[in-house]
C-alpha positions as CSV (number, residue, x, y, z in Angstrom):
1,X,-27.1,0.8,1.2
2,X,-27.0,1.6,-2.1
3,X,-30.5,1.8,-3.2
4,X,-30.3,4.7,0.1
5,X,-27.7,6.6,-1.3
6,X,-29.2,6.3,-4.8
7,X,-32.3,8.0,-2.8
8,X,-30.4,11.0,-1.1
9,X,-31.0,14.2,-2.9
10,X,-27.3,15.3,-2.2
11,X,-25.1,13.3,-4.9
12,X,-22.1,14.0,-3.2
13,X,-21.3,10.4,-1.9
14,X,-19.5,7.3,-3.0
15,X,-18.9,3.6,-2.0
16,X,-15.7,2.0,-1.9
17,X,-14.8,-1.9,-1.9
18,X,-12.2,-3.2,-1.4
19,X,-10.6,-6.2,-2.6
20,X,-7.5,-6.6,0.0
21,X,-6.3,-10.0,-0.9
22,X,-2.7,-9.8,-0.9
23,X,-2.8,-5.7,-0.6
24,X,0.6,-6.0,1.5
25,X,2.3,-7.2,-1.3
26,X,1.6,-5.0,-3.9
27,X,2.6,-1.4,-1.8
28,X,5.4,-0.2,-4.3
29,X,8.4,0.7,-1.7
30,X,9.4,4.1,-3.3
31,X,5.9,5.2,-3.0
32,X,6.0,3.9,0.3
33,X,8.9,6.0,1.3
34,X,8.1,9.3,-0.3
35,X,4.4,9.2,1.6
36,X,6.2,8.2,4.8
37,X,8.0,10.9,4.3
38,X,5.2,13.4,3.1
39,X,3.5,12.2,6.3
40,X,5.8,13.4,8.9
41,X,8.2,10.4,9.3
42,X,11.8,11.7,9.5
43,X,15.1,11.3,10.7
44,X,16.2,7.8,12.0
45,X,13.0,6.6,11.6
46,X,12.4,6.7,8.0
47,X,16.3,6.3,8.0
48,X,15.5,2.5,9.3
49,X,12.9,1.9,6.9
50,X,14.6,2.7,3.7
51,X,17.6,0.8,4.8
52,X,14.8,-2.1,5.2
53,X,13.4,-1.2,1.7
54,X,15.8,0.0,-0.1
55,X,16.9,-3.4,-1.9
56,X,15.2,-6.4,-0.4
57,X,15.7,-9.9,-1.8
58,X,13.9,-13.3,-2.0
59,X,16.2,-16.0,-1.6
60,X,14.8,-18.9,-2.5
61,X,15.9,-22.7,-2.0
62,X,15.1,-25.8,-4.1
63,X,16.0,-28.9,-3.2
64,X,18.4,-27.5,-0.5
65,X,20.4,-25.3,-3.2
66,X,20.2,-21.9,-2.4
67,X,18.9,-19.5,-6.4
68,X,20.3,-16.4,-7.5
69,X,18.4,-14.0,-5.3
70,X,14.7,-12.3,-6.7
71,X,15.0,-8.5,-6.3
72,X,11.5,-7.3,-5.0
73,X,10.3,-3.9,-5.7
74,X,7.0,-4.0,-4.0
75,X,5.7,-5.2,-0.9
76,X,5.7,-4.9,2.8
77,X,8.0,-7.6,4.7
78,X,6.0,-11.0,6.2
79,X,6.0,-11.0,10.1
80,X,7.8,-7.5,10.5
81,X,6.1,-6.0,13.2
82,X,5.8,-3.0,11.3
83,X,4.0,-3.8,8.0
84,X,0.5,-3.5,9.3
85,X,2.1,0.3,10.4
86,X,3.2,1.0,7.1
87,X,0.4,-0.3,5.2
88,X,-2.3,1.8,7.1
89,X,-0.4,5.1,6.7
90,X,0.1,4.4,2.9
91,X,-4.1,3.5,2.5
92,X,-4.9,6.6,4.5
93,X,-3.3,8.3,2.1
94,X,-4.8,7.1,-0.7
95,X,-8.1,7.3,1.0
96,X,-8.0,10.9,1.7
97,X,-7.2,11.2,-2.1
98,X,-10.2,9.8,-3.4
99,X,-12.7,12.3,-2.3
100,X,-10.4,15.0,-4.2
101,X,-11.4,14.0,-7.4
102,X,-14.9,15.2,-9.1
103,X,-15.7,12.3,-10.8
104,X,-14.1,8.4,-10.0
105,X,-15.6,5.5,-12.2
106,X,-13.7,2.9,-10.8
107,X,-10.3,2.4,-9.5
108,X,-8.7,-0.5,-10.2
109,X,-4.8,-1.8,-8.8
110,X,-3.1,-5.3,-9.4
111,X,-4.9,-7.6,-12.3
């Protein structure tokens, strides 16, 4: 594929890879919110979702005693049905960003 596109005379295309390990967890839930709400989401519906988001917790237990809870600023809840949902409206965004700019190197979120 890329020796192809290296062959094209039009320049005017690009390759993405992804690295999704652990991509869920590292959707920042303002950001979250403000495309949800950029993207058409309103009223009780994004209501719901910032009330899920809006100061979510781990709770962790060692040994059967119960730690001072973890504030988490990031991340898209395990098993909620609608995480996948979420995730996908906030990568479409981003995807539909990239082409936007004239020149991307590399793009690089995470470590």
């Amino acid at each position: 594929v890329i020796h192809y596109i290296n062959k094209l005379k039009d320049k005017n295309h690009m390759i993405i890879s992804l690295d999704m390990e652990k991509a869920f967890d590292k959707i920042q839930h303002p950001f979250m919110i403000k495309v949800l709400g950029r993207s058409g989401i309103q009223g009780p519906y994004l209501n719901m979702i910032k009330a899920i988001y809006s100061k979510p917790v781990a709770n962790i237990k060692v040994n059967g005693e119960k730690l001072e809870a973890i504030p988490l600023k990031s991340g898209t809840r395990q098993g909620c049905p609608l995480s996948p949902y979420l995730f996908n409206i906030v990568l479409e965004v981003l995807a539909r960003a990239i082409p936007q700019q004239k020149e991307i190197k590399e793009i690089q979120f995470g470590k």
